[in-house]
C-alpha positions in Angstrom: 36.4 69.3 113.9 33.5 72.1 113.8 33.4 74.2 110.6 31.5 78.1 110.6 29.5 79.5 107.8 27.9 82.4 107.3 25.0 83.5 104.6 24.3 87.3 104.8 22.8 89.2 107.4 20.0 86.6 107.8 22.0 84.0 108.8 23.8 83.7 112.4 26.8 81.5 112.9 26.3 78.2 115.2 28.2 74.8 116.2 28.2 71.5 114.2 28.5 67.9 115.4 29.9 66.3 112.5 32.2 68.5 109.8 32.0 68.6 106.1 28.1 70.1 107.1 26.8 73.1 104.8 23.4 74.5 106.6 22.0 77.5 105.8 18.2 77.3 108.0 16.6 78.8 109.9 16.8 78.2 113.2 20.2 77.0 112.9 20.2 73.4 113.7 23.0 70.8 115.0 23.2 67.9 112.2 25.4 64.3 112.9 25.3 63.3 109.4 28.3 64.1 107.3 28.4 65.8 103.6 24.9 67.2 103.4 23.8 70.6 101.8 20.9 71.4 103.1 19.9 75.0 102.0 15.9 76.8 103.3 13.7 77.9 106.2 13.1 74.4 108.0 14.7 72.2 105.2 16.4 69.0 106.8 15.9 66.8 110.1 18.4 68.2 112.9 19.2 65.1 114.3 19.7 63.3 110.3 21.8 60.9 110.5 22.3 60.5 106.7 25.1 61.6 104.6 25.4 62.9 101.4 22.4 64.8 101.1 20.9 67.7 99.0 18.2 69.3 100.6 17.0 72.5 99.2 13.9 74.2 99.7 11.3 75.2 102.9 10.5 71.8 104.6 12.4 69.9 102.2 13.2 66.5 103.7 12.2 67.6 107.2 11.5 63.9 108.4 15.2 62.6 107.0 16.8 60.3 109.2 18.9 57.9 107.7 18.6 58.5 104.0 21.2 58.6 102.2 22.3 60.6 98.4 18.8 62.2 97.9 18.6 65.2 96.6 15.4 67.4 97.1 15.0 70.4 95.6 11.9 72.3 96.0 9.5 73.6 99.0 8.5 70.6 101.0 10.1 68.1 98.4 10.8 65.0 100.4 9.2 66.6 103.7 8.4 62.9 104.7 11.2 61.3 103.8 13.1 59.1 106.6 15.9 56.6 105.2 14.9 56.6 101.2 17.8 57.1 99.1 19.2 57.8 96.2 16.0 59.6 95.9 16.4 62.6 93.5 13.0 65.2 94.2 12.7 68.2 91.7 9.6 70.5 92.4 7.5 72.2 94.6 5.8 68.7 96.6 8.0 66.8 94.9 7.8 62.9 96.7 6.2 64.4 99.4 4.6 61.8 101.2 8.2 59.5 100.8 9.3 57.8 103.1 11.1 55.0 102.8 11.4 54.5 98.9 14.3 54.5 97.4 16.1 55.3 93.6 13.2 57.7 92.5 13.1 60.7 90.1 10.2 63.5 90.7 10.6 66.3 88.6 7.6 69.1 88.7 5.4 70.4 91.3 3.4 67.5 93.3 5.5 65.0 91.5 5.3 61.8 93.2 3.5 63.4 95.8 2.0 60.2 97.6 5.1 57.8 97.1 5.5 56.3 100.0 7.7 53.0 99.4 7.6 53.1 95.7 10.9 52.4 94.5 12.8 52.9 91.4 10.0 55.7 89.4 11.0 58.6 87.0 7.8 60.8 87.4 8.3 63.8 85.6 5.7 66.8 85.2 3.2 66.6 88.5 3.2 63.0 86.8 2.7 60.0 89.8 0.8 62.2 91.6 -0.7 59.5 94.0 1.8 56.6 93.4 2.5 55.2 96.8 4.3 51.9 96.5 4.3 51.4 93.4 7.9 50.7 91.6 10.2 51.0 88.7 8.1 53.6 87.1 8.3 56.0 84.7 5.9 59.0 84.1 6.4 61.9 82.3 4.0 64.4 81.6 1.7 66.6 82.9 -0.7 64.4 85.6 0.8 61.1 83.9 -0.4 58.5 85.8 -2.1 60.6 88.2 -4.0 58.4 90.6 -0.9 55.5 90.1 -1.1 54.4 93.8 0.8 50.5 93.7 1.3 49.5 90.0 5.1 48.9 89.2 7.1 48.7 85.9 5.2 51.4 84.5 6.1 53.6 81.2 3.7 56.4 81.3 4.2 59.4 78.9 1.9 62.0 77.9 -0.1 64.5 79.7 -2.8 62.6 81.1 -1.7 59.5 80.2 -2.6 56.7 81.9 -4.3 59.1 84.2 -6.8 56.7 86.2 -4.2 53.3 86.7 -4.2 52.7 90.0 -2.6 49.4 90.5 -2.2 48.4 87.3 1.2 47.4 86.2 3.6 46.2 83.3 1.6 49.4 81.3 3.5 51.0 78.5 1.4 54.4 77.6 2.7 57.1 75.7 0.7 60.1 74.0 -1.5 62.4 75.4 -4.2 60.8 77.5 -2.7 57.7 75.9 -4.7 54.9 78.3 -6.1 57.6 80.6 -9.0 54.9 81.5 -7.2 52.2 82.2 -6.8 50.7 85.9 -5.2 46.7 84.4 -1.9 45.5 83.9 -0.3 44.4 80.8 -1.2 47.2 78.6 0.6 48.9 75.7 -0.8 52.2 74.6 1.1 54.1 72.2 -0.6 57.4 70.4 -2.5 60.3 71.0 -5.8 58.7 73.1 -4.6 55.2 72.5 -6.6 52.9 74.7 -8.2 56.3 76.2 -11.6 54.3 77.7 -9.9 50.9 78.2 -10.9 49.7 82.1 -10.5 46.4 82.5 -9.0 44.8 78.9 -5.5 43.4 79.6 -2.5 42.7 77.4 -3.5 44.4 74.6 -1.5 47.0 72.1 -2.4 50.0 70.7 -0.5 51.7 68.3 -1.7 55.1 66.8 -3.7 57.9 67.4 -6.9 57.2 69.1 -6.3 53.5 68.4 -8.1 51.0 70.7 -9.9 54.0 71.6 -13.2 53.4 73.2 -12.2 49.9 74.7 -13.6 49.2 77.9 -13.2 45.3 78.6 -11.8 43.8 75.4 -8.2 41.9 76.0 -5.4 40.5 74.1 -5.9 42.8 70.9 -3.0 45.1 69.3 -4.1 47.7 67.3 -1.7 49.6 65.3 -2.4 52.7 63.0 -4.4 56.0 63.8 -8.0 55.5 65.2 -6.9 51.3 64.5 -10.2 49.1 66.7 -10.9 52.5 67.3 -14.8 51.4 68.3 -13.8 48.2 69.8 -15.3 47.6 73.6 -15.3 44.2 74.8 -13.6 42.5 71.1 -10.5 39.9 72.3 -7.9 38.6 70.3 -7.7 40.9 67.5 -5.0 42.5 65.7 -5.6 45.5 63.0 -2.5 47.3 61.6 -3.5 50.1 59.4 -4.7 53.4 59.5 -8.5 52.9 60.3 -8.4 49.2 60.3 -10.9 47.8 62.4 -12.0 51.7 63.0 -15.7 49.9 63.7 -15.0 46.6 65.2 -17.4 46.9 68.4 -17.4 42.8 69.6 -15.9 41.2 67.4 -13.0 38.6 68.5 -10.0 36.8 67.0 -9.9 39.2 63.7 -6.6 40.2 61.8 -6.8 43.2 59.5 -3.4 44.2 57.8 -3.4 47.6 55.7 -5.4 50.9 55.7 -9.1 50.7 56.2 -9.0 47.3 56.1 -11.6 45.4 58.1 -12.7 49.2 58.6 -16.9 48.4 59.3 -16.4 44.9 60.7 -18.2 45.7 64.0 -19.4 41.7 65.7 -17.6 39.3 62.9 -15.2 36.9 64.3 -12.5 35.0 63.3 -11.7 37.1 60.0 -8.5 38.0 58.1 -8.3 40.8 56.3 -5.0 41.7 54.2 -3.8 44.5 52.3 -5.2 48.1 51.8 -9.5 47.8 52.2 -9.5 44.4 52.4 -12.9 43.3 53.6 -13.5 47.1 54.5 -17.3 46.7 54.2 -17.6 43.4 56.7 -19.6 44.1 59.2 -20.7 40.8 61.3 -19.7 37.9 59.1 -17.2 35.1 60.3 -14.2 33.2 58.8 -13.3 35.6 56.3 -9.9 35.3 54.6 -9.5 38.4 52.0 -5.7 39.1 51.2 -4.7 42.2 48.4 -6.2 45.4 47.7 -9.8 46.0 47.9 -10.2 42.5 48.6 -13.7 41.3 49.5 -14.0 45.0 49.8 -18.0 45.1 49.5 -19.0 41.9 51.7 -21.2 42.4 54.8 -22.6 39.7 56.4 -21.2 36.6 54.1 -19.2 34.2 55.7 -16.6 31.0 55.6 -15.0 33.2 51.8 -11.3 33.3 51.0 -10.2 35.8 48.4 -6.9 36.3 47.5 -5.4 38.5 45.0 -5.9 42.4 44.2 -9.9 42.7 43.2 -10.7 39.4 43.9 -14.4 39.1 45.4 -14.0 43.0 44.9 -18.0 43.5 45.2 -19.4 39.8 46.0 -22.2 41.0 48.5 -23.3 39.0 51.6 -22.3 35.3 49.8 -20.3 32.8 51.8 -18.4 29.4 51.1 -16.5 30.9 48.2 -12.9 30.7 47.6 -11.6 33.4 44.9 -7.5 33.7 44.5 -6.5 35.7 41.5 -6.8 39.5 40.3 -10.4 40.1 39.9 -11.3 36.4 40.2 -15.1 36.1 41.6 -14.9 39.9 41.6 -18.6 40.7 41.5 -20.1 37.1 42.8 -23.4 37.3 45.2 -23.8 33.8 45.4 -22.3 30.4 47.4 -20.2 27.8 47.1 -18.0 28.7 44.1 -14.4 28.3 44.1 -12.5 30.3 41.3 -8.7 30.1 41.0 -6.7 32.7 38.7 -6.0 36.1 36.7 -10.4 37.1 36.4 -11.4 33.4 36.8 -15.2 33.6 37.0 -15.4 37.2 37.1 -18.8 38.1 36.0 -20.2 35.4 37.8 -23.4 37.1 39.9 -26.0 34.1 41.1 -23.7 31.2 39.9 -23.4 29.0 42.6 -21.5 25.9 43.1 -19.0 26.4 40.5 -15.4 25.6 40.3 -12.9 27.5 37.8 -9.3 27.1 37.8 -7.2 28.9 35.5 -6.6 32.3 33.9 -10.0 33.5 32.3 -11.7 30.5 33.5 -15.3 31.0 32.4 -15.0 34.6 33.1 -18.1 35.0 31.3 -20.2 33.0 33.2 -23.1 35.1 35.0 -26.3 32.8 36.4 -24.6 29.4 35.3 -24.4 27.1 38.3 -22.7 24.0 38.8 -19.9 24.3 36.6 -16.0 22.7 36.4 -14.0 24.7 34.0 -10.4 24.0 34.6 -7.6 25.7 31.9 -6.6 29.2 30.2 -9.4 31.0 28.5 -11.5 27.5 28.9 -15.6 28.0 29.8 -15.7 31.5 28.1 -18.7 31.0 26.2 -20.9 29.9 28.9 -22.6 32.6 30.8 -26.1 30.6 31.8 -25.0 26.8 31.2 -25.5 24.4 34.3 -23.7 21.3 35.5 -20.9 21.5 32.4 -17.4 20.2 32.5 -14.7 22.0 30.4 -11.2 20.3 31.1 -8.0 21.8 29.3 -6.7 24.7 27.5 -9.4 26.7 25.5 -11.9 23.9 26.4 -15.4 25.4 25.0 -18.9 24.9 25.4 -21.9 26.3 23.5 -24.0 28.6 25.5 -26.5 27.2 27.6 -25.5 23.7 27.7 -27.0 21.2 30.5 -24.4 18.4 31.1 -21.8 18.7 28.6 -18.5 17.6 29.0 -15.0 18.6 26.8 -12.0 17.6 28.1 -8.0 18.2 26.2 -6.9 21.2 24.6 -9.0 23.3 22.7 -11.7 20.7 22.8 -15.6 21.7 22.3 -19.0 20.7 22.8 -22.0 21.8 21.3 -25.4 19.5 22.8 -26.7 18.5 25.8 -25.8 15.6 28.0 -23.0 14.8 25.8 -18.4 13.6 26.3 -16.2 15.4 24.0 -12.4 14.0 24.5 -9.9 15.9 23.1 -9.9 17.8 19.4 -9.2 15.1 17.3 -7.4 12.9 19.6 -6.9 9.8 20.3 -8.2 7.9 23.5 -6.2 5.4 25.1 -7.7 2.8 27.8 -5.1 1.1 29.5 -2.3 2.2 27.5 -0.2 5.5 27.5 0.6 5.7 23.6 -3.0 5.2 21.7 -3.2 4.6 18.0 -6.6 5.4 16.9 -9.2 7.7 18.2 -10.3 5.0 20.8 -7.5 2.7 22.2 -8.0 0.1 24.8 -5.8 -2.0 25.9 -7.3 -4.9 28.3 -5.1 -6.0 31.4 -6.6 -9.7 30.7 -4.9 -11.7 27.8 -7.8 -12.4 25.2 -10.7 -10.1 26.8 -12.1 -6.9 25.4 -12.1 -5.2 27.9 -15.0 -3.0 27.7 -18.8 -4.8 28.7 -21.8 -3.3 27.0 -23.8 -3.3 30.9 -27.7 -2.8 29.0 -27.1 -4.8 25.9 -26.7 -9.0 26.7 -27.0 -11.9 25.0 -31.0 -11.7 26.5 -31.6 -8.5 24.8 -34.0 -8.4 22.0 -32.8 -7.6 18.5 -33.8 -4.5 16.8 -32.8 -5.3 12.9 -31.4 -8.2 11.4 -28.1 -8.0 9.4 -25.5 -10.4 8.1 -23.2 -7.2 8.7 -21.2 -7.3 12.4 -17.9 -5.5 14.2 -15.1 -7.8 14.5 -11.4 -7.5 15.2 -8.6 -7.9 12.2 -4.8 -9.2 13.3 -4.1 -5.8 15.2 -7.5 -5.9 17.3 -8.4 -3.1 15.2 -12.6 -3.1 15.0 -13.6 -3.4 11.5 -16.9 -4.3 10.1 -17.0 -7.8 8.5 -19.9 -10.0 7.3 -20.4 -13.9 8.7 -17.3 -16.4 8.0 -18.1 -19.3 10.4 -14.9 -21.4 11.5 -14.3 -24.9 13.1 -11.1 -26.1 15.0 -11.7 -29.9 13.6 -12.8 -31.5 10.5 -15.1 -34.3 12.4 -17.0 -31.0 13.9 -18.4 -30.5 10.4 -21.1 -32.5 8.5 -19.0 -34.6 6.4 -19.7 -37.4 8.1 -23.2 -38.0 6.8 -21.1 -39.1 3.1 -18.8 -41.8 4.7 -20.2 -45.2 3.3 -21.6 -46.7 6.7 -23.2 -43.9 7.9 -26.7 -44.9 9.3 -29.5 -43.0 7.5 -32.5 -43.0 9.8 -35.6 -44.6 7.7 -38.1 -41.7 7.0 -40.8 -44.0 9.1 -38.5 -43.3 12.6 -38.2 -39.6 11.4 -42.2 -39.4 11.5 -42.0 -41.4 14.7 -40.1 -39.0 16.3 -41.3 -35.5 14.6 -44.7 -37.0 15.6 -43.4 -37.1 19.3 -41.1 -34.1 19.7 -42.3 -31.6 17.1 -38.1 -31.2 15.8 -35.9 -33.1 13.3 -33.7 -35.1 15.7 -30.2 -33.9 16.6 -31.9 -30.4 16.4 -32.4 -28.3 19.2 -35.9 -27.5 20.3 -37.5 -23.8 20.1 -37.5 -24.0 23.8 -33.9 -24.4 24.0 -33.0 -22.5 21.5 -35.0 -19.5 23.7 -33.2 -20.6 26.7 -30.1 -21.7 25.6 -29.4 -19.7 22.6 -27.3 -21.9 19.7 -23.8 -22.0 18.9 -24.0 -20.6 15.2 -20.8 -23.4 13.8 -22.6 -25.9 16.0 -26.2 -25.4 14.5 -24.7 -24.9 10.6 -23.4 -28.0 10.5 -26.2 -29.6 12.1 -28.6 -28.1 9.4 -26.0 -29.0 7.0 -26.1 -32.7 8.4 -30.0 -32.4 7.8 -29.8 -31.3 4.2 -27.3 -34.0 3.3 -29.7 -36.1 5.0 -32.2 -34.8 2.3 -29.9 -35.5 -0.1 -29.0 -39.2 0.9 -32.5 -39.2 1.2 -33.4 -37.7 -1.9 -30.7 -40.1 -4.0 -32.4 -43.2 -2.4 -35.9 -41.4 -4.1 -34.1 -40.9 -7.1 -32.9 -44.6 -7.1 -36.6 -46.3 -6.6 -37.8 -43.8 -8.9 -35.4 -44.9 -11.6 -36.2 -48.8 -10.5 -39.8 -47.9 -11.3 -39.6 -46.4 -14.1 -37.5 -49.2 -15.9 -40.2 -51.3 -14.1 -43.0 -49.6 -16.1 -41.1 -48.9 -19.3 -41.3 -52.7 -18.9 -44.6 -53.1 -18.8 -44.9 -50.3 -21.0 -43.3 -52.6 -23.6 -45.3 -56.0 -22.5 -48.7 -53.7 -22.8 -47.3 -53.0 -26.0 -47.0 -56.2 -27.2 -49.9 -57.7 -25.5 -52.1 -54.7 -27.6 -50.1 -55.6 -30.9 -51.3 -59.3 -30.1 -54.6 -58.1 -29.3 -54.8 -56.5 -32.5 -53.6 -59.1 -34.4 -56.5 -61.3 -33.2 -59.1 -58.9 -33.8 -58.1 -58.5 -37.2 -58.0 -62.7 -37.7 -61.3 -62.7 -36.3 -62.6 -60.2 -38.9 -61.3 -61.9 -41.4 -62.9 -65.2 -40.4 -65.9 -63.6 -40.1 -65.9 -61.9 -43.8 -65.5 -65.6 -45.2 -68.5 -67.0 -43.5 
């Protein structure tokens, strides 16, 4: 049951409890435990009652009790050890201060050298250095995770990475000094001095050299790209991906910048998204950005609440906000607000416009200081450069410079004065009907009604000319100009009546009699009526008709007593006549009787 070994001259031969025991110490010590090699001056516990041990190296596992398939290789690796196990120590110091952990990896001098209970670590390269309890780590690299005392579920690789983390855990940090700062969990540093000043900011990810680099309280941000939110300190909720994107972002909070240099001198702006290669690169503290394509928005600072979208678009609109440009080069040199262009250069000269909506390729692209605007269409509004409050509508739809309030709207339709509606270019307009006829086609929803009402001109309104020359509709309700042709629905509404035999002329006495008391014919409406009522034009025709046949019943009665009295005084025209001859007759008698006396 006792085994004998002998190592040179140095080395005396001695009795073993247990058998399957290779020691080669000094002094020679009695061990219980079976299938242990334990090789160096002091290495091993005498009285270990582990098995399956590797202990190699002055002082190496001198505390062992009970541990079981560690192997410690290395002066004083695993010196404090008592039952860890499956504890592999590589290095001079290597898990020194272990005790009771078990499953670790130390590989390089002072290697986990303050592990106590930790459990589960790869540190690799006097990485760990004053891990204690801390579990399920892994750090490689020269003093990786150096002052690591309880944080657990670690990856920490690079030479000084994640060098001050003391409890922090869930820490992913891999470059040199990747994170060296950083003492809180749920961290992802990736990169050459990724995260290197972060303290106290939690869950965020930085990807790329220097990225996230002078951080200090800011949380929840990834960063991916070399020197990515390189500036950022105390910014939360932001995500740059590109090389340099969000290189100056110092404060600023729930920001996404996509592509390189993008977002690039946004230091306090918030709530900004910034796609493709210098999108919004010159932002510094605006909010509510949305700029998506290359170069994007590129030359905004401080204007806020804009959306550009397309290559170019908004390329060098400067500090306006409330604009919405989406199209290659669309609003590309803007410095005004509130303008929404949509297409390939839609408003892209405009400057001081404001207020203007363009929707189309080309849409008033020429437009400079002209405010106000709708141009919707291909190539419509391109005239315009200074014209205010104009509506262009349709392909090609044009407007003389400098118009106030014009309107065009239809295909290739144009208008050249103020304050004026152009529909279509020679086109017809249809109101209440989908196939019009003529230019102006309206079709009313009411059987018998026009359908249009003339708000400013009523039966009130004073004329301006008099004419016996009106509109009027033919057979198709086509308007056509027409002159007066009066029509009744009944013969006894006319002034017939007046000829019938017993028709009762009023004597010209009771006409007096009543002119003399109203100041009107009777039957006739009065001026004051007439002002107040207007007249029904058949109504009052064949009332002034009834009055002249009147005049002529009246007249035919003249025309009777005139003919009575003049056979009347042809009459005594005749008896005059006679009388004289008489007359004579005696006068001459008388002369005669008065010669013969």
């Amino acid at each position: 049951m006792k085994s004998l070994f002998s190592i040179g001259l140095l080395f005396s031969f001695y009795s073993v409890f247990a058998q399957n025991n290779y020691v080669a110490t000094s002094p020679l010590a009695a061990l219980p435990g079976n299938n242990n090699t334990i090789i160096g001056p002091y290495a091993g516990n005498p009285t270990t009652t582990g098995n399956e041990n590797v202990f190699i190296g002055a002082f190496s596992a001198t505390a062992n009790t009970n541990g079981f398939f560690n192997v410690f290789l290395g002066n004083h690796s695993g010196k404090s050890n008592t039952t860890g196990t499956a504890n592999s120590f590589l290095g001079y110091n290597s898990g020194a201060s272990n005790t009771t952990g078990n499953a670790n990896t130390f590989l390089g001098i002072n290697a986990g050298f303050a592990n106590t209970r930790g459990g589960g670590n790869i540190f690799v390269g006097a990485a760990g250095n004053s891990n204690e309890t801390g579990s399920s780590n892994i750090m490689i690299g020269n003093t990786a995770g150096y002052y690591s005392k309880s944080g657990y579920s670690n990856v920490i690789v690079g030479a000084s990475a994640g060098y001050f983390n003391r409890i922090g855990s869930n820490i992913v940090a891999i470059g040199d000094s990747a994170g060296l700062n950083n003492t809180v969990s749920e961290n992802v540093f990736i990169g050459s001095k990724a995260g290197f000043s972060n303290t106290d900011g939690a869950f965020n990810t930085y990807v790329g050299i220097s990225s996230g680099y002078n951080n200090t309280t800011g949380y929840s941000n990834t960063f991916t790209g070399a020197n990515a939110g390189k500036a950022n300190t105390t910014g939360w909720y932001n995500v740059f991906f590109g090389r340099e994107s969000g290189n100056e972002n110092n404060t600023g909070s729930y920001n996404s910048f996509l592509g390189t240099l993008s977002g690039w001198k946004n230091t306090t702006g918030n709530y900004n998204t910034f796609v493709g290669s210098a999108a919004g690169q010159s932002n510094t503290t605006a909010d509510g950005n949305v700029a998506m394509g290359y170069l994007t928005g590129s030359a905004n600072q401080t204007g806020g609440k804009n959306t550009y979208l397309g290559s170019y678009a908004g390329y060098a609109a400067i500090n306006s906000s409330n604009n919405t440009f989406t199209g290659y080069y669309s609003g590309s040199l803007a410095k005004s607000n509130n303008n929404s262009f949509f297409g390939y250069y839609a408003g892209a000269n405009t400057t001081t416009g404001q207020n203007n909506t363009f929707i189309g390729s080309n849409a008033g692209i020429n437009n400079t200081t002209g405010s106000n605007n709708i141009i919707i269409g291909p190539n419509s509004g391109t005239a315009i450069t200074t014209g205010d409050d104009n509506v262009l509508m349709g392909y090609n739809a044009q407007a003389e410079n400098g118009l106030h309030n014009a309107t065009a709207i239809g295909s290739n339709s144009r208008v050249s004065i103020n304050n004026a509606l152009i529909l279509g270019n020679n086109a017809n307009v249809g109101i209440g009907t989908s196939s019009p006829s003529k230019p102006l086609h309206v079709n009313s929803p009411v059987a018998n009604e026009s359908g249009f009402r003339l708000e400013q001109l009523t039966s009130s309104s004073p004329t301006s000319r008099s004419t016996d020359h009106f509109l009027t509709v033919n057979e198709q309700g086509d308007v056509v100009k027409a002159r007066y042709q009066l029509r009744i629905n009944d013969p006894s509404e006319w002034s017939d009546k007046v000829f019938v035999p017993n028709y009762q002329l009023t004597p010209l006495a009771e006409v007096k009699k009543y002119i003399d008391a109203n100041g009107h014919l009777p039957n006739v409406p009065s001026a004051t009526e007439v002002a107040k009522d207007g007249v029904d034009l058949v109504k009052i025709n064949a009332i002034l008709l009834e009055k002249v046949e009147e005049l002529t019943l009246y007249s035919i009665q003249l025309e009777k007593m005139n003919q009575q009295l003049h056979q009347k005084d042809q009459q005594l025209e005749s008896e005059s006549k006679k009388q004289q001859a008489q007359i004579d007759e005696l006068k001459r008698l008388m002369k005669l009787v008065l010669q013969r006396q």
